[in-house]
N, C-alpha and C positions, 0 to 999 in steps of 0.2 A: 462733857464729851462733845468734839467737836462735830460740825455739820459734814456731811458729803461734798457740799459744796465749797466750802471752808478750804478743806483737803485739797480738790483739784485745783481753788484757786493759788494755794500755798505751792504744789507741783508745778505748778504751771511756773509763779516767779522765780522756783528755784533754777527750772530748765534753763529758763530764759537770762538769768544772770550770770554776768562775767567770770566768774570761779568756777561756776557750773558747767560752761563751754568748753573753758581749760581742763578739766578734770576729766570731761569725756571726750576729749579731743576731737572736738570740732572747731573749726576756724570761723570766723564771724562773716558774713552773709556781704558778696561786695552791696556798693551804691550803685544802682543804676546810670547815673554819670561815666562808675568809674564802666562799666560794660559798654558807655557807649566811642571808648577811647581803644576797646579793643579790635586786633585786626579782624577783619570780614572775610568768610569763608572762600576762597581761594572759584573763582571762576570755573565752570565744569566744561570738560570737554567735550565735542560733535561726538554725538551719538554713534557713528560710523566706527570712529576712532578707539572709543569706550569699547563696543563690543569687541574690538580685534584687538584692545590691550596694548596700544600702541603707543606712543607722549604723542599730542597734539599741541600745535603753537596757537590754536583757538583763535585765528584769524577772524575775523567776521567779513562779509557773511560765509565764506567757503576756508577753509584752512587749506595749508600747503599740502596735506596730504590727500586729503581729499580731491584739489583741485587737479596734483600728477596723475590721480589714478581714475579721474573722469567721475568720481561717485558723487552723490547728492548729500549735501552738507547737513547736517541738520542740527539746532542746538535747542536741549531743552532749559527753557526756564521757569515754568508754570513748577513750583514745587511740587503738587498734583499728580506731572506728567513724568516724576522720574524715573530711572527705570529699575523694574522690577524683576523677579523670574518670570510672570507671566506675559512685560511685555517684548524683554530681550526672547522669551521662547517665538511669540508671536511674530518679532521681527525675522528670527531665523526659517522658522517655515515660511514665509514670505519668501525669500531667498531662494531656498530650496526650490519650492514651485516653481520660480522663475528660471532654476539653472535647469529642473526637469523638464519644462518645454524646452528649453533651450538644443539639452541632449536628444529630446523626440524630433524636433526641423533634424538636425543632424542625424541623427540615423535615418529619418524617412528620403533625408537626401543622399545620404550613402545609398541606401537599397533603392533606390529610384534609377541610380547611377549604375549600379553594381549589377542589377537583373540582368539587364540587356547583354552584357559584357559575360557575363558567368552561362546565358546562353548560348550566347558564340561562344565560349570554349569548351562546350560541350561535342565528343567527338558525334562523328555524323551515325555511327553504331547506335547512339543511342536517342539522337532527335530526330536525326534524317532530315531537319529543316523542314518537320511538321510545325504548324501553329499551334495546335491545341497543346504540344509536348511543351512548347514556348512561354505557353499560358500559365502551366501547371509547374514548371521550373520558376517562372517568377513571380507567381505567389510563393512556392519554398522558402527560397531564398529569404526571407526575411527575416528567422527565424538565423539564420549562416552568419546576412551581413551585421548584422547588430550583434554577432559576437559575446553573447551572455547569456548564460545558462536560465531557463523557465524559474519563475517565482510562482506560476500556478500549479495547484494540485487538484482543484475542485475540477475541472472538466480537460478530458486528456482527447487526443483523437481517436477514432474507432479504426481496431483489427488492423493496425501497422505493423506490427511486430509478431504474428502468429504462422505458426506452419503455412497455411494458404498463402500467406506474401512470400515468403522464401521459395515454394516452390513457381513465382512468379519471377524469381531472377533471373537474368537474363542468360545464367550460366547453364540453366534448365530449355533451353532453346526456345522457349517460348511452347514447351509441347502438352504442361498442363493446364486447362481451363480455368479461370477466377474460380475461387469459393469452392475450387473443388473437393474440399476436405466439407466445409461445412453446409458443402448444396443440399446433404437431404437432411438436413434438420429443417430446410424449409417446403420442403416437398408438401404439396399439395393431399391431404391424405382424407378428401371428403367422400373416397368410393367407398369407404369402409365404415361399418357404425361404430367395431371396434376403436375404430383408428379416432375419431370420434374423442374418447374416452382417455383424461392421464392413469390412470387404473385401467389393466387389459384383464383381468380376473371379474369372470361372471359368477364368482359364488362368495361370500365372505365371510371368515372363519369365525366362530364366534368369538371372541375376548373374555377369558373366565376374570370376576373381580377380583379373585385373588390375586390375580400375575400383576394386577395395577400396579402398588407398592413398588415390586420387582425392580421392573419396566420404568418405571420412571426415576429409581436407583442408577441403572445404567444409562438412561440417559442423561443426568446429571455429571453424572463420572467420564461417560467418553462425548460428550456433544457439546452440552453446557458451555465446559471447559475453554470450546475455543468463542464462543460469542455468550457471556454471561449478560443476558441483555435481561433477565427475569428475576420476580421476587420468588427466589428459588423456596423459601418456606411456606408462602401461600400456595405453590404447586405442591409442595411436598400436604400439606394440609389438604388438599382439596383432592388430591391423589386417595389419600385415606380412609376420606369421606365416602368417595366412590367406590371403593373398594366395598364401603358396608351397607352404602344406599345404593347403588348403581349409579349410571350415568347419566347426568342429563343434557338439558339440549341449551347451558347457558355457554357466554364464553369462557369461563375456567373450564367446565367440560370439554368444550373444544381444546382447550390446550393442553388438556390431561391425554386425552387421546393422539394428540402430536405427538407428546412428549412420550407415548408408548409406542407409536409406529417408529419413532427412532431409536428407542431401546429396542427395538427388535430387530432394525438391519445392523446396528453399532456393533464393534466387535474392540476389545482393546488391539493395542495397538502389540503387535506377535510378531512372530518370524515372517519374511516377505513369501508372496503369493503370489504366481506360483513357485515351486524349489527354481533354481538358477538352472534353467536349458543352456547347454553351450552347443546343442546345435538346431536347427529347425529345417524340417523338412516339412514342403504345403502339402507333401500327399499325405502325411497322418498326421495334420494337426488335426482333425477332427475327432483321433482316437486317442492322441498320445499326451495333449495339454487338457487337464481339468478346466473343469468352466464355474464361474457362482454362479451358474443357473442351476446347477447340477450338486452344488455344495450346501449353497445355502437357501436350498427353492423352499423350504419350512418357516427359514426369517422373513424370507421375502413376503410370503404367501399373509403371514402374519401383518407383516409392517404395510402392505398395501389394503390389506383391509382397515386396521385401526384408521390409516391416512382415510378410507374413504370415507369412514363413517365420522372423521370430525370435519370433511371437503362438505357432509351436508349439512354441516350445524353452519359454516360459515356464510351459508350466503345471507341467512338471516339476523348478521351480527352488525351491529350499528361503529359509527367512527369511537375508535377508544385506542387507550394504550394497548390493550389486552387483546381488541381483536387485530392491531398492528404484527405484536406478538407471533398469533396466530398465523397469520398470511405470510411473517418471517421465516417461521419453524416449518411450514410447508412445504415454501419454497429452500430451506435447508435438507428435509427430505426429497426431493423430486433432486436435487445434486447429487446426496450420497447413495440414486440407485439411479446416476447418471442419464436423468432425462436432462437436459442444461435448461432446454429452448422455454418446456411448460416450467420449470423452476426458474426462468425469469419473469414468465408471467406473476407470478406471486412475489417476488421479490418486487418489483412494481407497486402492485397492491399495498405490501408491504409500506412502502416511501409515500403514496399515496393517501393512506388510513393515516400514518403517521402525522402528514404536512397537516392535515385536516383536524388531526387530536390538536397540536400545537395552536392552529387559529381559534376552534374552539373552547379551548380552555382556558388561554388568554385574552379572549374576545378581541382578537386584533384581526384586521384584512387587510389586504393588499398580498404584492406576493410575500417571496416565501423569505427572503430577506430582513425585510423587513418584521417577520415573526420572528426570527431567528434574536434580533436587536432588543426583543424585550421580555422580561421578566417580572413574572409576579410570584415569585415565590415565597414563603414565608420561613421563619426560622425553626419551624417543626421539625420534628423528626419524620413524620410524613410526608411532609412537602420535602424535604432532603433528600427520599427515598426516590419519591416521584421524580425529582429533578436524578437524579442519577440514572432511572430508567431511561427517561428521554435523550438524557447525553450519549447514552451508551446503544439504545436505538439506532440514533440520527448515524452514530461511526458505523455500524453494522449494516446498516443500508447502504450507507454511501460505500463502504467497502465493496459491499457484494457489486452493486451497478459499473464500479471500477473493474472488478476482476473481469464481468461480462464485457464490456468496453474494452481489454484489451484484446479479446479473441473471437467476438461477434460483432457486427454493423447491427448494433443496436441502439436506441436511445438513453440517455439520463434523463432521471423525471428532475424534477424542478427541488430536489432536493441538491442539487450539485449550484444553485443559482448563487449561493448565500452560501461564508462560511460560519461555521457552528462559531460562537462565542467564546467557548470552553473547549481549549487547545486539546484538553484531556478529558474521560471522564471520571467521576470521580469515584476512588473502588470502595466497598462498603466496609462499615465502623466495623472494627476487630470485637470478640465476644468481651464484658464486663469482665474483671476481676474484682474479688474479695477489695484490691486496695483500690478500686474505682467505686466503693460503695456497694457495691451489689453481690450478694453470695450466690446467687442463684437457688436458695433455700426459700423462697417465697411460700407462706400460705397459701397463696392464690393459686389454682389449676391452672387460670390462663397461662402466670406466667411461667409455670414451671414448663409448658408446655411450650410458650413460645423460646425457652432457652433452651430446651430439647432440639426443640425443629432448625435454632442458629447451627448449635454445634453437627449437628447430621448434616445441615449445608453447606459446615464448613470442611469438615471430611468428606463428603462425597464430591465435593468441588474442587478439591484440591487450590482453594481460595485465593491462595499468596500467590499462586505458579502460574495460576489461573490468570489472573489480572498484570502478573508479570509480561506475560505472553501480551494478553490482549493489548495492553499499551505499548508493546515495541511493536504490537503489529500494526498500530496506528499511524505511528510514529514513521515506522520503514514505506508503510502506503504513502505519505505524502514526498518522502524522498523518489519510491517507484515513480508517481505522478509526474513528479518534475524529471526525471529524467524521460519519461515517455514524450512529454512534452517538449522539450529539448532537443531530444534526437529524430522525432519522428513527425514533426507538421511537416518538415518538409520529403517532396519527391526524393524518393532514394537515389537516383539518378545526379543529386546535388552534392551527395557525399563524397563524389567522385573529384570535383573538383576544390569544394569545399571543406578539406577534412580537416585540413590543416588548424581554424580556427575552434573545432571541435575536440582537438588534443588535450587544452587547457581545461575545458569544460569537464571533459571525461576522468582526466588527473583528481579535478575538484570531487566531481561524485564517486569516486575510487576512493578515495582517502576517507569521505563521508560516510560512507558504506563499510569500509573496514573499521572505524573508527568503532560505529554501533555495532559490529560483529564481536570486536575484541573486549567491547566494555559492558555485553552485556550481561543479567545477573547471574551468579552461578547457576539458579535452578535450570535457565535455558540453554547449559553449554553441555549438559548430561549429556545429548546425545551424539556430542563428538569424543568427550574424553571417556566413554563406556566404548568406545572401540564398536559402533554397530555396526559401521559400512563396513568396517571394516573387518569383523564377526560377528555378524548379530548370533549364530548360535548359541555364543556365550552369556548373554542377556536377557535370554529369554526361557532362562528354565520354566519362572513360573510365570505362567500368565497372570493370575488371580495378585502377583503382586502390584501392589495403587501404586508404584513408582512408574508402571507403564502411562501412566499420566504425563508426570514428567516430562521421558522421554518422548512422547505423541509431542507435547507442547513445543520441545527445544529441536523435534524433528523437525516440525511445522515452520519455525522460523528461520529454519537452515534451509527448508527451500522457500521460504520468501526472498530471502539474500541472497538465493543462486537465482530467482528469478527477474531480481534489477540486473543483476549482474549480467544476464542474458540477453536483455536489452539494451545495458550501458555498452557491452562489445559488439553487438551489432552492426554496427555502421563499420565499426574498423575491420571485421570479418569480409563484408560486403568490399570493402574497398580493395583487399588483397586476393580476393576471389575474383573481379572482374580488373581490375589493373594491372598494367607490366611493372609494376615496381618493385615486387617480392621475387626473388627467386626460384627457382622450384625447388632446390635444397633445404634441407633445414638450418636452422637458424645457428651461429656458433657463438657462444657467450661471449660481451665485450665487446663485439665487433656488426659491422654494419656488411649486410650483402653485397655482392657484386656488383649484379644488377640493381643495388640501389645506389651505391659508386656509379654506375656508367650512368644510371638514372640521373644524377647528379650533375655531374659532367657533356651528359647531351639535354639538354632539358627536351629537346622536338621528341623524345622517345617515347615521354610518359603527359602525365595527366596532370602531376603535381609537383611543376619544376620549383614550386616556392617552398616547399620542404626543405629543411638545413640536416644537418647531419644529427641534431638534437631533435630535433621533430620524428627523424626516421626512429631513433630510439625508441621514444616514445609510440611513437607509431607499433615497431617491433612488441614494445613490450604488454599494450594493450590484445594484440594478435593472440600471444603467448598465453595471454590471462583468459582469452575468450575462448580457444581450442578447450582447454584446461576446465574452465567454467563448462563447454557443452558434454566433455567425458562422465564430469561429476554428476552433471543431471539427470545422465542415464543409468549414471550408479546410484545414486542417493532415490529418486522419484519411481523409481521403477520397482517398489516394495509390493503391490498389489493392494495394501492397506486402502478401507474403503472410508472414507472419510468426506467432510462438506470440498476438499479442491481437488477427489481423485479424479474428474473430467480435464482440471488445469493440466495437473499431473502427466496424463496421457496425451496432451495438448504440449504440454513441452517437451517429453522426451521424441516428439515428431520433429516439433521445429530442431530440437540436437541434433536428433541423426539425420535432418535433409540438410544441415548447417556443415558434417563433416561428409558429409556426401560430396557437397557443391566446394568443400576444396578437395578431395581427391578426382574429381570432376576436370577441376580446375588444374590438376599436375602439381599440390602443395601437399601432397600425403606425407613428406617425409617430415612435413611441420609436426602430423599426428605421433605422438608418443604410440608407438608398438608399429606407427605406418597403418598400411594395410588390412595384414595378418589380424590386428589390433580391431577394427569395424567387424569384419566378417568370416574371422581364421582364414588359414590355408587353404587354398584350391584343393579338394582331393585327387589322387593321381589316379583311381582305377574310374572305371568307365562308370558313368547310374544311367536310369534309366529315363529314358526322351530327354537326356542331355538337361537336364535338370538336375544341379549338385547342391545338396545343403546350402544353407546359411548358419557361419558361427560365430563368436566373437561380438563383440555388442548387440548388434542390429539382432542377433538371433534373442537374445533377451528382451528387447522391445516390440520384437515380430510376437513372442510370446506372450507376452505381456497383454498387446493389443488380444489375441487370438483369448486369452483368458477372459476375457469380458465381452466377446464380440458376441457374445448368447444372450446376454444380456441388454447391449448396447449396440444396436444392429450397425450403427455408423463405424464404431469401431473395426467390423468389417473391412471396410474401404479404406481405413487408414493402412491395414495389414499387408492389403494386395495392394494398393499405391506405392507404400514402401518395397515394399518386395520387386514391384515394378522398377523401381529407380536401382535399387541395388544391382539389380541383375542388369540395368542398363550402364550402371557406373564401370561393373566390374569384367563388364562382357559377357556374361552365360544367366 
């Protein structure tokens, strides 16, 4: 028997001999001689040239192309130095850099240019050849001449766009005072020891253990739903516990107690409240509009106790997720029984505990930026979890301090410094199936108990719809941001002459806007193609039906999109309110106004003789979209449903009706579908009494509205009689 050895060396000669090579069709190996006669890899082209794909004639040291078009030659030869993806990527952001200074001298030198000039064409109506007016127009402006829509969303400017600025237009003669809608939320209230106190109840009802369970069912089902920031099974556990031990004074107690002061003012989402008034009259609204102090004074009385008795467990709670949690849910209650001002205090708190979980967990310092850039997470299912709380946190803060920013002079904490890492967060694993390994038949109690407590969180959460919602509402927050930002750093006063460059911008966020409206998922479109606005009787046989979830959700999002929308037309409203460009006729399809023809034609008339007859279009048809968008807000918003934005809610259908106020003000009523008649009905013909006639017609529904919560929301008051005031100043009587 032969050796091993033997063998490979018998393989080997067979390889290597002449038959053998033939047979396996290999050709025989050149001589090195013969390689040294072959041609040489062909000379590389300048580096320039290579990346822009061009033939170069490889002149040395500068090629012909390089040298017409002024660039720096460069050839590599170091084998080493070829080029690669990482350094052709290198070379291009190199470039980039350079052409983006490039464009910043050039716009800082248009707006340098431009300020001066865009203040002198301001008419004397509106500067008077004040300095300070001077000052505040060219800082705006920069925003105008650089001609391109905001790329920020993280920090917007404060209260540009709320009831308070509209009724600051000039179309309003100057006869309301600043902030006068939101002066007494800041009123000074140290004479009182009540006043003292976010709880005005001296006595607290007791909380039997049983309702626990309950109570925190319904808060899951209508609250949760819109900010799922929680390990909805460790409350539901911890909920249970206390139901059989009582409560104590850690932070899950605390947040069990949250979580039942908001099952106790939550209501699913029903028929609107109060029935539709079509008329109002001020001398009995005090007898003839229901109030929820008077409906719902047993929820209340409830849900302000539970909140106090976990407002004491909190002061004692150290930085964590959970007492983050806490100070969120708080300040989520203290909105839906419309206190705003102390529910930003907590909402604060909130972004506060949080920044501070983040440094500490991470063990990183510096600001908050820079926490935000690092990650220690692991690939656990608990660390997975964890990383999801925090994602979902960080959006729910930063939301909330946004919504306060659009309609309060208030600050951002240091949560707006830094953007989050994680565009989205991320929604939690769907329950195990049988074919994923898992029956859910375990021996073990724990686990049968922990896939008990999934599937109840996922039915009471209405999970999918849930996180549907929450991430378009992320999503549409950062498009609201950049349009806020876009249309409102600068002085209104700029839109006047500057609108023109704003047309293109507005087109962009219009299409953007409709784009996410028409594509979002079915679950969120429920509550347009169920016909609510337009009958909610019909949908609401049962309340106890969970599809009211749903609906609440795809309701919620339909006014988040009437609320860009409310903003994005702003400026163009503004401009046809205080300009001679618009007619006072209504508008006729196809065609451009008269006076925007003569507009045209005399430019010394108007304001914005660089408009073309494509501009007026446009112009036109934003007009058209923004009337339209302020009708809808007072129909859709004006539900009375009590909810975490029904302060926004009552916040915007103000700024609507002083928006179609200030154009029939202005002599553009016939722009309003129905005119007139349409805002506040028919004048009646027989006499009333001290010459004081009803209100009907829109404004009688928002007068209601207001009057409906004003027992509860003493501000709401002064929105009722300010409005009332205007109307009656609009309409003569």
């Amino acid at each position: 028997m032969s050796s091993p050895e033997s063998t490979r060396d018998k393989r080997t000669r067979d390889h290597d001999s002449p038959a053998s090579s033939e047979r396996i069709g290999k050709k025989p190996r050149k001589a090195e001689d013969e390689l040294a006669h072959l041609p040489q890899r062909r000379q590389a082209a300048c580096q320039p040239c290579r990346l822009r794909k061009v033939k170069c004639d490889k002149k040395r040291p500068t090629c012909t192309i390089c040298s017409a078009g002024g660039q720096t030659c460069e050839y590599i030869n170091d084998p080493s130095d070829k080029l690669t993806l990482e350094t052709a990527t290198s070379t291009l952001l190199e470039k980039f850099e350079e052409l983006r200074q490039e464009l910043h001298s050039v716009k800082q030198a248009v707006y340098d240019k431009s300020a001066d000039s865009i203040a002198q064409g301001l008419t004397p109506e509106i500067v008077r050849n004040d300095p300070f007016e001077k000052v505040k127009v060219r800082q705006a402006v920069q925003t105008v001449s650089a001609a391109e829509s905001s790329r920020d969303f993280l920090q917007i400017p404060p209260h540009r766009a709320s009831a308070d600025t509209v009724l600051r237009w000039e179309v309003f003669g100057n006869k309301y005072p600043e902030n006068v809608l939101i002066g007494n939320l800041f009123k000074d209230s140290a004479g009182s020891f009540h006043n003292n106190l976010v709880t005005t109840n001296t006595s607290i009802t007791p909380l039997e253990d049983e309702q626990i369970p309950m109570l925190i069912d319904r808060f899951l089902q209508n609250v949760h739903t819109k900010n799922p920031i929680l390990d909805v099974e460790a409350l539901v556990k911890h909920g249970r516990q206390c139901a059989e031990r009582g409560i104590g004074w850690d932070a899950r107690s605390c947040l069990v107690l949250m979580a039942c002061a908001l099952g106790s003012v939550a209501k699913p989402f029903s028929r609107p409240m109060p029935p539709d008034s079509h008329v109002y009259d001020r001398r009995h609204v005090s007898t003839s509009t229901p109030s929820t102090a008077r409906l719902h004074a047993k929820e209340l009385e409830q849900g302000d106790s539970c909140f106090t008795l976990a407002c004491r467990r909190l002061g004692s709670l150290k930085y964590s997720m959970l007492s983050a949690q806490c100070y969120f849910f708080a300040g989520v209650y203290l909105m839906y029984t419309l206190r705003p001002l102390d529910s930003w205090h907590y909402f604060l708190h909130a972004s506060i505990f949080f920044q501070v979980h983040l440094k500490t967990a991470h063990g990183v310092g510096g600001n908050f930026e820079e926490v935000l850039s690092t990650h220690h997470h692991s690939g656990s299912s608990t660390a997975r979890k964890m990383k999801r709380l925090e994602q979902s946190l960080y959006w729910s803060c930063f939301k909330s301090e946004c919504e306060f920013r659009v309609e309060l002079p208030l600050n951002q904490s240091e949560i707006s410094l830094g953007e989050y890492p994680d565009l989205f967060p991320s929604p939690p694993s769907p329950i195990s199936t049988p074919s994923d390994g898992h029956n859910g038949s375990s021996s073990s109690y724990e686990d049968n108990e922990e896939l008990e407590l999934r599937r109840h969180a996922v039915r009471l959460c209405n999970e999918e719809e849930s996180w549907y919602y929450y991430l378009t509402e992320i999503a549409l927050r950062r498009i609201g941001n950049r349009i806020v930002n876009t249309f409102f750093r600068q002085h209104r006063t700029s839109w006047l002459t500057g609108i023109k460059p704003l047309l293109h911008m507005a087109r962009e966020f219009e299409a953007q806007v409709s784009s996410w409206s028409a594509h979002l998922p079915p679950a969120m479109q429920r509550y347009e193609t169920t016909s609510v606005i337009r009958a909610p009787h019909l949908s609401f046989q049962n309340e106890r039906d969970p599809s009211h979830v749903s609906r609440e959700l795809s309701w919620a999002v339909d006014n988040r999109i009437l609320e860009m929308q409310t903003w994005l037309y702003q400026p163009f409203l503004y401009y046809m309110i205080h300009s001679d460009t618009f007619s006072n006729s209504a508008p006729t399809a196809g065609s451009v106004s008269q006076a925007s023809i003569d507009h045209l034609l005399n430019p010394s008339t108007g304001r914005s003789s660089q408009l073309t007859d494509d501009d007026m279009q446009v112009l036109r048809s934003l007009v058209v979209s923004g009337i339209e968008c302020c009708i809808k807000t007072i129909e859709v918003r004006c539900r009375g449903h009590r909810h975490h934005g029904l302060w926004f809610d009552l916040r915007s259908i103000m700024t609507a009706s002083l928006i179609l106020l200030a154009l029939v003000k202005s002599r553009h009523s016939d722009w309003i579908p129905g005119g007139e008649d349409a805002l506040w009905g028919p004048l009646p013909t027989d006499s009333w009494a001290d010459d004081v006639p009803p209100i009907g017609g829109m404004m009688a529904t928002v007068l209601t509205q207001f009057a409906f919560w004003e027992a509860e929301a003493p501000d709401m008051a002064q929105y009722r009689k300010l409005l009332e005031s205007v109307i009656r100043d609009v309409r003569g009587s």
